[in-house]
N, CA, C and O of each residue as an XYZ file, in Angstrom:
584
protein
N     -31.172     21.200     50.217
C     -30.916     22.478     50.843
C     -32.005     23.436     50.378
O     -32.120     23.603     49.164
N     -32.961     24.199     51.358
C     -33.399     24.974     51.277
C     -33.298     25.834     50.746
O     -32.197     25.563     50.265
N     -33.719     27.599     50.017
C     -33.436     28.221     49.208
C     -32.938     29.305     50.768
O     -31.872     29.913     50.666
N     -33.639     29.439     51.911
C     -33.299     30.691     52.740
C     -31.820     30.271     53.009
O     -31.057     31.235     53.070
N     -31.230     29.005     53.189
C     -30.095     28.547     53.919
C     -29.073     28.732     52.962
O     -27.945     29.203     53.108
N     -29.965     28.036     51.389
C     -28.632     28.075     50.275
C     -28.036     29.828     50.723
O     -26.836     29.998     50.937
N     -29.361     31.398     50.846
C     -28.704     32.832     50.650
C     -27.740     32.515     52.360
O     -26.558     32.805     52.543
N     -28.409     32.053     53.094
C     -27.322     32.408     54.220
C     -25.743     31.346     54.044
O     -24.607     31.583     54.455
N     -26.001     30.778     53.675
C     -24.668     29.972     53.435
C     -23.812     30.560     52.478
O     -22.606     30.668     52.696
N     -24.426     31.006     51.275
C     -23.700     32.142     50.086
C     -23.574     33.120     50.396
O     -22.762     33.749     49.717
N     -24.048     33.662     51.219
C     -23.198     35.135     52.367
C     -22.222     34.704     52.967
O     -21.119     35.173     52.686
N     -22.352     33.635     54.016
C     -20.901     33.199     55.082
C     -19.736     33.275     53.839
O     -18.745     34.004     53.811
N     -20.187     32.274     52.809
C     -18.508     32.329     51.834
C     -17.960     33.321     51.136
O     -16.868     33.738     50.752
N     -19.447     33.623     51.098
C     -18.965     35.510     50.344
C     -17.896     36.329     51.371
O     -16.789     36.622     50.918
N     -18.169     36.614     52.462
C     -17.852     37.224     53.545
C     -16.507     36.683     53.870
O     -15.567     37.423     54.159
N     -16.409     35.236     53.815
C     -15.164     34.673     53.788
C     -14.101     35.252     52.977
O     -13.025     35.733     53.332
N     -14.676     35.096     51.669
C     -13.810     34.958     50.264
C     -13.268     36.568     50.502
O     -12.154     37.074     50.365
N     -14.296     37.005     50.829
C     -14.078     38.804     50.946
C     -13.119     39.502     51.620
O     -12.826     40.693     51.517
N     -12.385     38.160     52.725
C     -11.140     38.973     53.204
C      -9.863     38.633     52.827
O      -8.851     39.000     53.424
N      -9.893     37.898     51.789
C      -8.611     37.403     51.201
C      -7.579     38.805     50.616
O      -6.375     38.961     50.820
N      -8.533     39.712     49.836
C      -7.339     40.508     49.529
C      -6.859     41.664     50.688
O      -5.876     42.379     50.493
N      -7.551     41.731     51.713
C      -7.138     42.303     53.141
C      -6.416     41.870     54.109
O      -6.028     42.570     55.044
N      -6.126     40.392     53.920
C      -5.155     39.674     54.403
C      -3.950     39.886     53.674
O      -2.971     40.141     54.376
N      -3.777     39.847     52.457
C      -2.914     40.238     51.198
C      -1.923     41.309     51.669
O      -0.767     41.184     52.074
N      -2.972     42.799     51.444
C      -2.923     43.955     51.924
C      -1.831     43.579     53.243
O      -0.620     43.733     53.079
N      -2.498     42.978     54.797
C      -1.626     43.498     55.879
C      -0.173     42.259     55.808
O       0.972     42.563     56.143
N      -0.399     41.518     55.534
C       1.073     40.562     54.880
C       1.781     41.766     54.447
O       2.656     42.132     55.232
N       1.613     42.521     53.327
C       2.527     43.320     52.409
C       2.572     44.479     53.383
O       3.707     44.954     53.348
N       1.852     45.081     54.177
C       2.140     46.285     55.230
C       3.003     45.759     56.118
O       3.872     46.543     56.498
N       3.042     44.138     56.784
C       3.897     43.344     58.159
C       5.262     43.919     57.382
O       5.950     44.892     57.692
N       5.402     43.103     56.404
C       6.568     43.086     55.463
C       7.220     44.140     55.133
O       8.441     44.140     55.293
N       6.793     44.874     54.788
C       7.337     46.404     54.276
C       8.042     46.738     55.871
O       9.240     46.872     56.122
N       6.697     46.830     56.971
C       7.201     48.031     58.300
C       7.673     47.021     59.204
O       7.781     47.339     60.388
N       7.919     46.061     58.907
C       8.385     45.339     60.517
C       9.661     44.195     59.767
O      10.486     43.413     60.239
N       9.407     44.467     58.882
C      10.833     43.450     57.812
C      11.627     44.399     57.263
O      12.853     44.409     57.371
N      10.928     45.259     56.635
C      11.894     46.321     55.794
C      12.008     45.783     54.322
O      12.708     46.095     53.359
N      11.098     44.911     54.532
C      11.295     43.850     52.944
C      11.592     45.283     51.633
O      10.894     46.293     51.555
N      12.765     44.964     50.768
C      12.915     45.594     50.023
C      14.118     45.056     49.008
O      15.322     45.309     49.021
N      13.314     44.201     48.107
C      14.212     43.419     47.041
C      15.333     43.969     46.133
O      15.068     44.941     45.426
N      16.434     43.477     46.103
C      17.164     44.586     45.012
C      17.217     44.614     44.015
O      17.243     43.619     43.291
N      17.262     46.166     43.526
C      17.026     46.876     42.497
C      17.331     45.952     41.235
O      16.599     45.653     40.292
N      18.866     45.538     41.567
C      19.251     44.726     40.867
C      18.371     43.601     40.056
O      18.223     43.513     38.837
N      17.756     42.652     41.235
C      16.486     42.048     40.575
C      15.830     41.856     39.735
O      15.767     40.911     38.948
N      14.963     43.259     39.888
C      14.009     43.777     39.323
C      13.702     44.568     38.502
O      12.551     44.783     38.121
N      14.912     45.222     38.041
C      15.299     46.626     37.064
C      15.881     45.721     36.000
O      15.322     45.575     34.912
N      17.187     45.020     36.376
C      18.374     44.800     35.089
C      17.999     43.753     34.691
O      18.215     43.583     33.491
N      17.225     42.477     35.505
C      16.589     41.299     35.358
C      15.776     41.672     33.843
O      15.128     42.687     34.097
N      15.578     41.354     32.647
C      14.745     41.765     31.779
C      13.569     40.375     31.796
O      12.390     40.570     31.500
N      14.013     39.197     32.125
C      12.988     38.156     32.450
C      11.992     38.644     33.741
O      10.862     38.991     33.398
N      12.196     38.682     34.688
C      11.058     39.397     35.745
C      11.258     40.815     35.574
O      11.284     41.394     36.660
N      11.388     41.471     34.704
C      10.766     42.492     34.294
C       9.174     42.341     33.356
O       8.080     42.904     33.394
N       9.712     41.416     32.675
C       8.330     40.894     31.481
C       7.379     40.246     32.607
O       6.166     40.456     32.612
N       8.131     39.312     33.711
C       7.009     39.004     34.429
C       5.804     39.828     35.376
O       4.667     39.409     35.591
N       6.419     41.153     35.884
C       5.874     42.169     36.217
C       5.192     42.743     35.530
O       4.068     42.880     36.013
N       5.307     43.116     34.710
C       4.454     43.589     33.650
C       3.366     42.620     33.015
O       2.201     42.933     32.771
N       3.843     41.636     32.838
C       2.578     40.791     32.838
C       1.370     40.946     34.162
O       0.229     41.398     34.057
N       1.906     40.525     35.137
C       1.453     40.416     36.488
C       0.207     42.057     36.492
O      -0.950     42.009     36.910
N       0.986     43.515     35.836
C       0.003     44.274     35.644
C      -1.123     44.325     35.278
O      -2.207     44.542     35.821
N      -0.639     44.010     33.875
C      -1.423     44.008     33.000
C      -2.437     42.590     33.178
O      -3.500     42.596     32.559
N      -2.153     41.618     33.868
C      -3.411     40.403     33.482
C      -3.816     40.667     35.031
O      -4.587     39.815     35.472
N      -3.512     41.495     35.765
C      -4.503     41.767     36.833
C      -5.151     42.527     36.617
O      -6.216     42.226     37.155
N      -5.274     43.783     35.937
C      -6.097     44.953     35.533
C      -7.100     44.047     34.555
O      -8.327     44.138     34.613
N      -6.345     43.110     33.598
C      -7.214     42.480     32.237
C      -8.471     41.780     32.829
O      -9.525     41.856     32.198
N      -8.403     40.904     34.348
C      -8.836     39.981     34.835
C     -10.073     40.943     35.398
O     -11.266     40.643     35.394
N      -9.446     42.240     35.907
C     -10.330     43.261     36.380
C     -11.438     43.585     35.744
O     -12.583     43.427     36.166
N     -11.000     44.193     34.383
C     -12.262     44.742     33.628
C     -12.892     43.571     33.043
O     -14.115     43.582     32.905
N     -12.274     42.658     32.714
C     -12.839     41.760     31.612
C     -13.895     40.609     32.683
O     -14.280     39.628     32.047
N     -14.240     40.641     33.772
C     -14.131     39.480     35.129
C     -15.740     39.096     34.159
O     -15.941     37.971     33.701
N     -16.290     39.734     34.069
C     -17.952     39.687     33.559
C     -17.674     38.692     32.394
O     -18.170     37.567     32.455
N     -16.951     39.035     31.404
C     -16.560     38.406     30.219
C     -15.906     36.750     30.376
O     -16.068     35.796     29.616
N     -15.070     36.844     31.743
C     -14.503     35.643     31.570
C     -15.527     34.657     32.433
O     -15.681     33.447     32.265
N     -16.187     35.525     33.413
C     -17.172     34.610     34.215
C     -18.905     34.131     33.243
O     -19.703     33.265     33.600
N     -18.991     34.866     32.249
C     -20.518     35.021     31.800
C     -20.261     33.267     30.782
O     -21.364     32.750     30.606
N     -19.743     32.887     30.514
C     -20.148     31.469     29.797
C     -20.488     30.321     30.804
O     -21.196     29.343     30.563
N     -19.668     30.708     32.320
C     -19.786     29.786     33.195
C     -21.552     30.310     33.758
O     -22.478     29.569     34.088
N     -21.535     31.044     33.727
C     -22.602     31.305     34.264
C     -24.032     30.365     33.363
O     -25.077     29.893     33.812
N     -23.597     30.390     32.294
C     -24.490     30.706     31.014
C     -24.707     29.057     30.867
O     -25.691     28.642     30.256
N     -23.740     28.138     31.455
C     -23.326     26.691     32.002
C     -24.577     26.156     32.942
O     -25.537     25.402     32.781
N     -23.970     27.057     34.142
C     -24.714     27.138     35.430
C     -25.917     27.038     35.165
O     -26.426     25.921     35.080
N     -26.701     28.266     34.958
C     -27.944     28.786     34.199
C     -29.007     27.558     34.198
O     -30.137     27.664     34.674
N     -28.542     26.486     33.654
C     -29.376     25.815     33.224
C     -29.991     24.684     34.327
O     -30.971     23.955     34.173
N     -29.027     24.795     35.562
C     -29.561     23.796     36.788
C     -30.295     24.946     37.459
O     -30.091     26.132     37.200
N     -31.080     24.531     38.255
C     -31.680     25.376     38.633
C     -31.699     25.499     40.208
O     -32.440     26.320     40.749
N     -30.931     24.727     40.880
C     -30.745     24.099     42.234
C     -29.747     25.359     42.783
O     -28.936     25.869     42.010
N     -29.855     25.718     43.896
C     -29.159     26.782     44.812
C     -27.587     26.901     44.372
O     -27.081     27.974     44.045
N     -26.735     25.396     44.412
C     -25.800     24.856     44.347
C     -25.251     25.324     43.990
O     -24.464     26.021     44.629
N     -25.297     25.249     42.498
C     -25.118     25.779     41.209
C     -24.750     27.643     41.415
O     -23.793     28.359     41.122
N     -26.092     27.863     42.070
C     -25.708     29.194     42.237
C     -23.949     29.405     43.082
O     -22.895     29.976     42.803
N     -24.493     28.552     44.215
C     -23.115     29.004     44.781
C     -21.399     28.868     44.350
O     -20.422     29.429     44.847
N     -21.512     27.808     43.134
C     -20.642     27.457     42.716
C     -20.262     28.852     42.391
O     -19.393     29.516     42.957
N     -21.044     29.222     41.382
C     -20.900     30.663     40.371
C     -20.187     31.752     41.167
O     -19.263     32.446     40.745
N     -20.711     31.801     42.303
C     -20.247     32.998     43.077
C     -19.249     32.745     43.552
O     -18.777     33.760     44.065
N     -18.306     31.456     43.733
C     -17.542     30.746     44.340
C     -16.314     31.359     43.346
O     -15.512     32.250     43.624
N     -16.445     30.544     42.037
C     -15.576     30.862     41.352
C     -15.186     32.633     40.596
O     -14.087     33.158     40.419
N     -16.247     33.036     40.368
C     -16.209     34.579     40.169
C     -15.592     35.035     41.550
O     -14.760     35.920     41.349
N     -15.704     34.775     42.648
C     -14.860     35.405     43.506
C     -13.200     34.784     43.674
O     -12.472     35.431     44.427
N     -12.648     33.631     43.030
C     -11.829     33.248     42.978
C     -11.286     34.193     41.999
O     -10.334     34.933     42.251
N     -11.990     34.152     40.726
C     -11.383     34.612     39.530
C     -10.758     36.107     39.697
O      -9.729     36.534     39.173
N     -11.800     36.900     40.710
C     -10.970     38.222     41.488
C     -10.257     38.575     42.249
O      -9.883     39.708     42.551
N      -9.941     37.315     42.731
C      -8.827     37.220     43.559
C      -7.209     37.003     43.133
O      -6.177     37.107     43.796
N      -7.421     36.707     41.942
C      -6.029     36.699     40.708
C      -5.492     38.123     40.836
O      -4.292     38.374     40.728
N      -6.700     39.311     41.139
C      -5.931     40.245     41.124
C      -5.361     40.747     42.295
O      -4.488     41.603     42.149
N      -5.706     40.352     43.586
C      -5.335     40.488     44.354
C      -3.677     39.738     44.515
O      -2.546     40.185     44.703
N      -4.171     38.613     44.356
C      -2.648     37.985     44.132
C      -1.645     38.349     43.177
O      -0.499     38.220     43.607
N      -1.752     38.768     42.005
C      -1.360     39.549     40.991
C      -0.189     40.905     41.581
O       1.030     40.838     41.429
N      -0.974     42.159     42.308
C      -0.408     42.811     42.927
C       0.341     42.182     44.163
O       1.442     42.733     44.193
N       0.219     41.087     45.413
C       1.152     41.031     45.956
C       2.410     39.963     45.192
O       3.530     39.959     45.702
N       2.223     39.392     44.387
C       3.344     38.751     43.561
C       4.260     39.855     43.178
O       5.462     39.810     43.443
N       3.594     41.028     42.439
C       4.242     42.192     42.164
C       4.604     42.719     43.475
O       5.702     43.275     43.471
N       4.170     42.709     44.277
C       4.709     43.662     45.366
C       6.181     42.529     45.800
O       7.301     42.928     46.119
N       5.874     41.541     45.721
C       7.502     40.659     46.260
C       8.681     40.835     45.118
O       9.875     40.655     45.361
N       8.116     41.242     43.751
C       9.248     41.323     43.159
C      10.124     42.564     43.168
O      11.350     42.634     43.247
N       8.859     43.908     43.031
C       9.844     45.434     43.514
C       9.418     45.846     44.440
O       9.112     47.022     44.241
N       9.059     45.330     46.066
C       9.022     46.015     47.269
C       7.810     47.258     46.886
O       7.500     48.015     47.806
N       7.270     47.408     45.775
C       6.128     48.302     45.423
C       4.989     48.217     46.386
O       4.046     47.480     46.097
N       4.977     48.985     47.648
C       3.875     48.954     48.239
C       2.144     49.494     47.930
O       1.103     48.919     48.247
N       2.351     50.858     47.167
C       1.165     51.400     46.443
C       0.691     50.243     45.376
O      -0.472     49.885     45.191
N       1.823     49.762     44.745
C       0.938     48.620     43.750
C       0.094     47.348     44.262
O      -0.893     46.850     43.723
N       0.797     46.922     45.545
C      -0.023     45.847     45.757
C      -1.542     46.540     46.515
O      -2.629     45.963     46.506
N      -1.222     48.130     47.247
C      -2.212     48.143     47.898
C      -3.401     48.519     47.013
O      -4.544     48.160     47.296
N      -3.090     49.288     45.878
C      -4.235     49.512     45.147
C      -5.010     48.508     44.121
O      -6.037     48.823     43.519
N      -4.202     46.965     43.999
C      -4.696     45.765     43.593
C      -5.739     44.991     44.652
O      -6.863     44.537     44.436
N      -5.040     45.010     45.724
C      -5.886     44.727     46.649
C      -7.156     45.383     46.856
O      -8.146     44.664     46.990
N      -7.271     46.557     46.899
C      -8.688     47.817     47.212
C      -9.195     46.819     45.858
O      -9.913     45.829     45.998
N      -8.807     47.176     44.904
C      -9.704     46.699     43.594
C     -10.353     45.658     43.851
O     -11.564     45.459     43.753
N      -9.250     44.749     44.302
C     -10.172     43.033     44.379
C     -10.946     42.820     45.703
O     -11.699     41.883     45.966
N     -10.654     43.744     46.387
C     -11.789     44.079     47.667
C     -13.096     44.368     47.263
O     -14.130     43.702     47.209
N     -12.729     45.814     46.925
C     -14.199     46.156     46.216
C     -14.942     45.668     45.055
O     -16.165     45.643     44.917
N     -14.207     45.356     44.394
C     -14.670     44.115     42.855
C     -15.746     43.007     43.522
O     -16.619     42.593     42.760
N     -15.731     42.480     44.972
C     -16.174     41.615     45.217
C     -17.464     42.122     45.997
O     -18.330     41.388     46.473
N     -17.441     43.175     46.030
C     -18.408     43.817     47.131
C     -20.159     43.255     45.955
O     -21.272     43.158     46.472
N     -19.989     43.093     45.018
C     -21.563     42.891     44.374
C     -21.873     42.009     44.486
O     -23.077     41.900     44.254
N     -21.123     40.662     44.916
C     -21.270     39.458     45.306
C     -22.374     39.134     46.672
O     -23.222     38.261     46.861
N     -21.971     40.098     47.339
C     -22.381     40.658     48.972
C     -23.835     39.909     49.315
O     -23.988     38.742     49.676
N     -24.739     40.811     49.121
C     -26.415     40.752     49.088
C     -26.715     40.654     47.615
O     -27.396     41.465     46.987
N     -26.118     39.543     47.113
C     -26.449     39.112     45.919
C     -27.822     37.911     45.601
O     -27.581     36.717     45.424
N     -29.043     38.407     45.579
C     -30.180     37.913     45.692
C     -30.424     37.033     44.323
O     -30.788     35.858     44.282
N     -30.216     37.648     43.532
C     -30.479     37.656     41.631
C     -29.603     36.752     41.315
O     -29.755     36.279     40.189
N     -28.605     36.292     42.023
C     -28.003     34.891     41.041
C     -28.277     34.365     41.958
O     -27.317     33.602     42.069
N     -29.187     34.083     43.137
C     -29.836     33.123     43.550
C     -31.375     32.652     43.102
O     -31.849     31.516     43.098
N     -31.803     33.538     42.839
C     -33.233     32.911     42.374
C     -32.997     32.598     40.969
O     -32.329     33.258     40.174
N     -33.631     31.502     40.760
C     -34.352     30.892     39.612
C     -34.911     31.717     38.644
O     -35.116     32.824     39.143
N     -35.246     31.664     37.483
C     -35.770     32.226     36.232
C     -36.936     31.408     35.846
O     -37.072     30.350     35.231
N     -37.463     31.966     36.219
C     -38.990     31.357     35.776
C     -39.541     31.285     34.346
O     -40.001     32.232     33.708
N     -39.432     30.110     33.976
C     -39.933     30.117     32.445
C     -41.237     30.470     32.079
O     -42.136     29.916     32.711
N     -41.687     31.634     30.799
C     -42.594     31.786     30.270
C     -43.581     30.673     30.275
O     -44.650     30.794     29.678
């Protein structure tokens, strides 16, 4: 595989991968306005086991958020060393998976308390989180050794 085809082929999946948490998003809008989906209170309040799970679900989607550089940079650092397009695309493959935890994160949370602002502002995140992936030139080229 060529190097122009490897960037156009790592755009199509980018672009792909990129509408997962917007699909997310209108699932949880169908649901809310045309279901009325709204779990009870009961559930989700007195439940103290999916209470801890919600709160997890916060917190390791926000964690997954800031930390994404941290948990993706050893794979990279893996990668790094082939030097073939492939490789690249793997990288971008899985770093966009790995942001997509948060997307899924918030609508898991959104099925347990009918929380519509939570899933939608998980979603924006893992939308835009992915946007650097986009016209990502620099983890396609090679590093030219001294």
């Amino acid at each position: 595989m060529d190097k122009k085809q490897g960037i156009s082929g790592l755009r199509i999946i980018n672009l792909a991968m990129l509408v997962d948490p917007l699909i997310l998003l209108g699932v949880a809008f169908y649901m809310k306005h045309n279901f009325g989906y709204e779990p009870s209170p009961e559930f989700y309040e007195v439940n103290e086991t999916i209470r801890i799970v919600q709160y997890f679900l916060y917190l390791s989607g926000l964690g997954v958020f800031f930390f994404v550089d941290a948990i993706t940079h050893p794979l990279k650092k893996r990668l790094s060393r082939e030097s073939d397009i492939a490789s690249r695309i793997k990288y971008n493959i899985i770093s966009m998976a790995v942001l997509d935890y948060v997307g899924i994160s918030g609508f898991v949370g959104f099925l347990i308390s009918g929380n519509l602002p939570w899933v939608s502002i998980f979603c924006v995140i893992a939308f835009f989180s992915r946007l650097r992936f986009i016209n990502k030139n620099a983890c396609i080229s090679t590093e030219s050794s001294p």
